[in-house]
C-alpha positions in Angstrom: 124.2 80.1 94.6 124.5 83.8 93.5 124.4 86.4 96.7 126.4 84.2 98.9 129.7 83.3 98.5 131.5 80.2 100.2 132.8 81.0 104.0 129.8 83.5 104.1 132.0 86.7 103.1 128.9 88.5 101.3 126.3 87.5 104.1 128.4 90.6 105.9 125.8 93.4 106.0 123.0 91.5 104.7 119.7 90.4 105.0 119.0 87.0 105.1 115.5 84.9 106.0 114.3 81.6 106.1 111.2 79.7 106.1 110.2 76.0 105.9 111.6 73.0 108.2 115.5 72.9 108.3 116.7 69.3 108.9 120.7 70.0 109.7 120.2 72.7 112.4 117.4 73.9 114.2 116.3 77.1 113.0 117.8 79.2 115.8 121.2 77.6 115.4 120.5 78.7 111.5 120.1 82.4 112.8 123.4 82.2 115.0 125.8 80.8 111.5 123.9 84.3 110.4 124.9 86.5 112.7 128.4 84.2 113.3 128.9 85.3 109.2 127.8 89.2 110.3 124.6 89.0 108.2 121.3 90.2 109.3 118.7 87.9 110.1 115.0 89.2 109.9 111.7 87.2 110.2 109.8 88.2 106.6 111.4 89.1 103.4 110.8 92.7 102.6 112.1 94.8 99.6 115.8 94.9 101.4 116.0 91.1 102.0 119.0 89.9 100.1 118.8 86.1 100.8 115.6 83.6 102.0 117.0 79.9 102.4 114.3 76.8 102.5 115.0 73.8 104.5 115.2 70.7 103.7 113.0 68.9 105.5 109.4 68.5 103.8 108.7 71.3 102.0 108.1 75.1 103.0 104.3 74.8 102.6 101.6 76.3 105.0 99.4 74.1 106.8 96.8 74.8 104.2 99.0 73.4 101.7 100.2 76.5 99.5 104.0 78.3 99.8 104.8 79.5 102.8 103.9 83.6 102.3 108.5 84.2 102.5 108.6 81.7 100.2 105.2 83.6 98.1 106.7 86.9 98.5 110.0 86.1 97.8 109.1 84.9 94.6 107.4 87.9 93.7 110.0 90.3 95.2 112.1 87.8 91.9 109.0 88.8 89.4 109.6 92.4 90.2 113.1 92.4 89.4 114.1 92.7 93.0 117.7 91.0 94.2 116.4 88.4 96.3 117.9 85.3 96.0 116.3 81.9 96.9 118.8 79.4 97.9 117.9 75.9 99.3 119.3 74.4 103.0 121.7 72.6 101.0 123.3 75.7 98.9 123.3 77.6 101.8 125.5 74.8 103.8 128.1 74.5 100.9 128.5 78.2 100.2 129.5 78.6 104.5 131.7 75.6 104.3 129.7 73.5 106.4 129.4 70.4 103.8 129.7 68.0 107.0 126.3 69.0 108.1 124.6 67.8 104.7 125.8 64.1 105.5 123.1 63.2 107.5 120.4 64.5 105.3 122.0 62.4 102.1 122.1 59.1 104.4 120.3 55.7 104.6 118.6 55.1 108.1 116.8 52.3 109.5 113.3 52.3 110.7 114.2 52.9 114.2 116.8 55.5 113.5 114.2 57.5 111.3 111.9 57.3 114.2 114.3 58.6 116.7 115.5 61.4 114.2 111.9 62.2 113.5 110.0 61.9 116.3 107.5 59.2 114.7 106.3 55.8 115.8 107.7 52.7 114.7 104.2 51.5 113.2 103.5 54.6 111.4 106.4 54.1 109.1 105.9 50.2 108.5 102.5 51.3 108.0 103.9 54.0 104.9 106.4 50.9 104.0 103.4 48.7 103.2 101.0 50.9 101.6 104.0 51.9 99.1 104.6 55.6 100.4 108.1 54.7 100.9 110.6 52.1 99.4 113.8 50.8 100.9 117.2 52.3 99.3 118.7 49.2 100.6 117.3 45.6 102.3 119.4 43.2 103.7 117.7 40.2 105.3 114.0 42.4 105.8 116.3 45.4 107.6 115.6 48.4 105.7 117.5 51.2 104.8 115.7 54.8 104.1 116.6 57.6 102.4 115.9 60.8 104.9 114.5 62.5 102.6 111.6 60.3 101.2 110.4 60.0 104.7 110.2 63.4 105.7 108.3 64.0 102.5 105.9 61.4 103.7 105.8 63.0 107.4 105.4 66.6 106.0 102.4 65.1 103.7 100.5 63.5 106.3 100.8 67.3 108.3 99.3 68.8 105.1 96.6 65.8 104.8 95.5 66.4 108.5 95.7 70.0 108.7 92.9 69.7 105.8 95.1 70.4 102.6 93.8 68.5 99.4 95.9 66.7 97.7 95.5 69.2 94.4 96.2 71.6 96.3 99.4 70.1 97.6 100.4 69.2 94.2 99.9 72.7 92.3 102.1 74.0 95.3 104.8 71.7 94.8 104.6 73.2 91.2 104.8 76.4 92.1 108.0 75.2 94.3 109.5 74.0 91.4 109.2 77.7 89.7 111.2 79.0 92.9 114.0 76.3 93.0 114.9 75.2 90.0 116.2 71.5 90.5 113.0 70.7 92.5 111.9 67.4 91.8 108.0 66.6 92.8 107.9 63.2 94.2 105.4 62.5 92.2 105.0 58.6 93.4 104.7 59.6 96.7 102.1 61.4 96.3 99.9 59.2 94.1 100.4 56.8 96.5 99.3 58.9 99.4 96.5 60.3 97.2 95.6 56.4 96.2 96.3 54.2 99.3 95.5 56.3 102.4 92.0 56.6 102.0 88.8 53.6 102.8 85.4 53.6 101.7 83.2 52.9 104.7 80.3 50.5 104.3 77.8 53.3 103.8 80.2 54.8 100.8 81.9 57.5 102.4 85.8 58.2 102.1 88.0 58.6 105.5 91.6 58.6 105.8 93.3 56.5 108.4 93.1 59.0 111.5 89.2 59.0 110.9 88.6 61.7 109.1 85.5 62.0 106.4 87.2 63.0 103.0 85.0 64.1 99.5 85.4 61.5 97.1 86.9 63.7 94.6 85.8 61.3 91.9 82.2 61.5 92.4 82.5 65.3 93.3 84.9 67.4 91.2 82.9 70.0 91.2 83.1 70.5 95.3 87.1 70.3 95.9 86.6 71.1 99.9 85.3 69.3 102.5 84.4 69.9 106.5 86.4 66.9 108.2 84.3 64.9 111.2 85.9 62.9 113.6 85.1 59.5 113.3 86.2 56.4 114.8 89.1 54.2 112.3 87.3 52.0 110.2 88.5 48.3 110.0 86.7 44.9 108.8 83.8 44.3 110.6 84.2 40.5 109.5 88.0 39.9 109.0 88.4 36.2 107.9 92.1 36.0 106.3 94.9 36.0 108.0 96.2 39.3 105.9 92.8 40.7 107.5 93.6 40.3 110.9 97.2 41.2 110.4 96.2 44.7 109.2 93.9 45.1 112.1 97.0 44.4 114.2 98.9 47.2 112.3 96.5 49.7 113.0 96.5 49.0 116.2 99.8 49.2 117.1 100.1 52.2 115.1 96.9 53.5 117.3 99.2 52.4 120.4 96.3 50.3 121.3 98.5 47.0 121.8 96.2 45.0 123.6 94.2 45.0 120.7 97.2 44.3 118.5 98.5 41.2 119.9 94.5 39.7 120.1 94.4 40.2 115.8 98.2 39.1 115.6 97.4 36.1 117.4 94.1 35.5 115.1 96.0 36.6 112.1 98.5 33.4 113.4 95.3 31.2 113.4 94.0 32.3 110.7 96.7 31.5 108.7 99.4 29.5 110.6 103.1 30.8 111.6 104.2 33.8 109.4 107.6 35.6 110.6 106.5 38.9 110.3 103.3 38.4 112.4 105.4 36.5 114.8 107.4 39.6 115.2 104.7 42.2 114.8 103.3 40.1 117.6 106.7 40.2 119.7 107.0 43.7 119.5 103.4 44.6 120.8 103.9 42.2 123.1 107.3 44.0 124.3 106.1 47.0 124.4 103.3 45.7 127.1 106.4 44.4 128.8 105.2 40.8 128.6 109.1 40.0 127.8 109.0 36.4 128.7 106.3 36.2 125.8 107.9 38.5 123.1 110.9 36.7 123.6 109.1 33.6 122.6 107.7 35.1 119.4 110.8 36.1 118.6 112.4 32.8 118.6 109.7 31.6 116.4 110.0 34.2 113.8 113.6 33.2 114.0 112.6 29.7 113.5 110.7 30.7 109.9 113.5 33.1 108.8 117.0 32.2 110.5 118.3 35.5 109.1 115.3 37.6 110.4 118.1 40.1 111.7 115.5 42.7 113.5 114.0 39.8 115.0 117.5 38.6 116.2 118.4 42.9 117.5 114.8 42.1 119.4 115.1 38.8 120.8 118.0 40.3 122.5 116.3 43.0 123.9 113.9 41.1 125.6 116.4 38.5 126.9 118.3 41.9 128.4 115.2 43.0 130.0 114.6 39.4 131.6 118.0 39.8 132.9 119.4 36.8 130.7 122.7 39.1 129.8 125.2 36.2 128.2 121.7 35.6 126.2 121.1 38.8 125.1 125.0 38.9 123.7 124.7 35.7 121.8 121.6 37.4 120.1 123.4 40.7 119.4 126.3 38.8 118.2 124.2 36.9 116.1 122.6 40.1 114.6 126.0 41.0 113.4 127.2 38.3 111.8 124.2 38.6 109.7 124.4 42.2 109.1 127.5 44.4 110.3 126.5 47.9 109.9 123.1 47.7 112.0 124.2 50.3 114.2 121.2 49.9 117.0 122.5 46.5 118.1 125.9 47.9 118.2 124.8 50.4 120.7 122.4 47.4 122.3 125.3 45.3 122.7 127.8 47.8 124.2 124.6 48.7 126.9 124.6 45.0 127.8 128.6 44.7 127.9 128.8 47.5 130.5 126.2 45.7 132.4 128.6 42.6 132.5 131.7 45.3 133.6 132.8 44.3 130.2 134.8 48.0 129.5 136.7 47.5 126.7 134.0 44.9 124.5 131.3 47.9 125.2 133.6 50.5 123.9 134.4 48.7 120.8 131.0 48.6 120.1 130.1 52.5 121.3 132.8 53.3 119.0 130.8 51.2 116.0 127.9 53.1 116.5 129.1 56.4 117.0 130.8 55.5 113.2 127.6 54.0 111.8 125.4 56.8 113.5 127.5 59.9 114.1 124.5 62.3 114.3 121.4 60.5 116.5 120.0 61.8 119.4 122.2 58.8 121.7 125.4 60.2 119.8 126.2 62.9 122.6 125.7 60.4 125.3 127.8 57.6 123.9 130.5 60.5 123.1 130.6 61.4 126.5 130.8 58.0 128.3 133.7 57.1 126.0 135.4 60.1 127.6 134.6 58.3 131.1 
C-alpha cells in the first residue's frame, strides 16, 4: 500500500479517514492505532487527506446502496490527481504490523459462532444456508464451517435490501468498488442468489421479500426500477401438504422467533412425512428455546437415532440434559460430540461449564483451554481467559 509504510512511520503528520464497517476493531479503536502511529484522524476526506482505509466487513455502501460519499470523494480526489490513497482494512493491518488481527477475518466459523460474532439469529443463517446465499468451506457430519467473509456479505446485503436498495443498484456499486480497490472481487453468486431466491410471488402476483415487503417485479417492469415498500404480513402456503412444506413454514417461524408456531409445522412436517433428522432437530431447538427441555431432549435423541453422527444434535442433546440437571448426562453427550468431531469448539466450552458444575477443576480447564485455542477471538474469550487466571 503506497502512503503507509509497515510500523506506521509515514502515518506521522498525516491525515487519515475511514469509512465502511471494520470487522478487526471497532472503529474507535481504528482511530486510537491512528493517533497511537501520530497520524491525524479526520471524519471526511478533504483535499489534505492522505489516507481513507475501508473495512472489511460488507462493503462501504450507503443504505441506499451506492459508495459511501469518503469512499465517492475519495475516488475523485484519485481522478483529480490528488495523493489520496485508498487502502483496504486488510493493507492497512499489515503495513502497522498488526497481521494477528486479520486471523479472525480469514477463519472458518460455525453457525453459532458467526451468530455470536455477528449479532444474527441462528435461523436466519440456516435460512441463507438453504436458499444457497452461503455455502459451507468445510462440513463434517452436517456441522458447517463458514468463511467470515461470505456471511457478512450476506448480512450487509440484506441491510441494503431492507433499507430499499435494488439489487442493480447494489451491483453497479460493487463495480464502481472494484474501480477504487483493485483486487475487489464481486460475489457475484451471492448476489444472484439473493436477487433469485429471496423473493415470493403472492397469490394475487405480487413480489415480496421475506420480511414482507412488496418488491416491483423487475421482469414485468424494467422500465420502473423503484418501488414504495408496504408492510405486509410474510406470506407462506396457505395449503402446505408435503412434508418440505411444513418444514419451511417451521423455518420461517423460528427465524420470525414465533416458536410456538414452529414446533406445530415441525411436528406436521414429521407427519407429513415420517422421522427426518433435521426436522427432529429443528424441532428440538424450538422446542429448547421454549424451555420445554424434557421434550427437546427427546427430539434430540431421535435425530440421533436417524443420524448417529448428527454431531450438533449430540452438542444439543447435551445442553438440554445440563439444563434438566442430568450433569454425568450432559458429559457423555459432549464427550460424544468430540469423538465425532474434535475441533467444535462450542462443546468444548459446553463441556468445561458442566465440569465446573461437578467441581471437576482441572477436566474444565482442559477444555477452557481447547476453546480458547479453537476460538481465540469470540465474545466468551475474555471470560474464559479470566477464569483460567482464577
Amino acid at each position: 500500500m503506497d502512503g503507509v509504510k509497515r510500523g506506521g512511520s509515514l502515518l506521522c503528520g498525516r491525515e487519515v479517514s475511514l469509512t465502511g464497517r471494520f470487522a478487526s476493531m471497532s472503529r474507535d479503536e481504528a482511530k486510537d492505532r491512528i493517533r497511537e502511529c501520530g497520524g491525524r484522524y479526520v471524519d471526511t476526506p478533504h483535499d489534505t487527506t492522505d489516507l481513507l482505509v475501508v473495512g472489511l466487513e460488507g462493503w462501504p455502501l450507503s443504505s441506499d446502496g451506492r459508495l459511501t460519499k469518503s469512499l465517492e470523494h475519495a475516488h475523485a480526489m484519485q481522478a483529480q490527481g490528488l495523493g489520496i490513497t485508498i487502502a483496504t482494512e486488510e493493507e492497512f493491518l499489515s503495513t502497522l504490523g498488526l497481521e494477528d488481527l486479520q486471523v479472525g477475518t480469514r477463519r472458518v466459523y460455525t453457525i453459532g459462532q458467526l451468530a455470536h460474532i455477528l449479532d444474527i439469529p441462528i435461523a436466519r443463517i440456516r435460512a441463507w444456508l438453504r436458499s444457497n446465499l452461503i455455502h459451507p468451506v468445510k462440513e463434517v457430519r452436517r456441522l458447517c464451517w463458514f468463511d467470515f467473509r461470505q456471511v457478512a456479505n450476506v448480512r450487509a446485503l440484506e441491510r441494503l435490501q431492507e433499507s430499499g436498495a435494488t439489487p442493480d443498484r447494489i451491483r453497479r456499486s460493487l463495480e464502481q468498488l472494484r474501480t477504487c480497490l483493485p483486487g475487489f472481487e464481486i460475489p457475484l453468486t451471492q448476489l444472484e442468489a439473493f436477487e433469485d431466491g429471496l423473493v415470493v410471488r403472492l397469490d394475487d402476483g405480487r413480489i415480496a421479500e421475506p420480511t414482507g415487503q412488496l418488491r416491483l417485479d423487475f421482469e414485468a417492469t424494467r422500465a420502473q426500477r423503484t418501488a414504495v415498500p408496504m408492510t405486509i404480513p410474510t406470506s407462506r402456503p396457505k395449503n402446505p401438504s408435503t412434508a418440505e412444506d411444513w418444514f419451511q413454514q417451521g423455518v420461517a417461524a423460528e427465524e420470525e422467533d414465533s416458536l410456538e408456531d414452529a414446533v406445530a409445522f415441525y411436528m406436521n412436517s414429521l407427519l407429513a412425512g415420517g422421522p427426518q433428522a433435521e426436522t427432529c432437530f429443528n424441532l428440538g431447538n424450538a422446542l429448547y428455546g421454549l424451555g420445554r427441555y424434557g421434550e427437546a431432549m427427546q427430539r434430540y435423541l431421535q435425530s440421533i437415532e436417524i443420524d448417529p453422527d448428527y454431531v450438533e444434535a449430540w452438542n444439543n442433546l447435551g445442553n438440554s440434559l445440563a439444563e434438566l440437571g442430568r450433569l454425568d448426562e450432559a458429559v457423555n453427550a459432549y464427550e460424544q460430540t468430540l469423538l465425532i468431531e474434535p475441533d467444535y469448539a462450542d462443546t468444548h466450552c459446553n463441556l468445561a461449564e458442566v465440569f465446573e458444575d461437578l467441581d471437576r477443576a482441572n477436566d474444565a480447564r482442559k477444555h477452557w483451554n481447547a476453546y480458547l485455542v479453537l476460538d481465540p477471538d469470540s465474545a466468551w474469550a475474555e471470560e474464559v481467559r479470566a477464569r483460567l487466571e482464577d
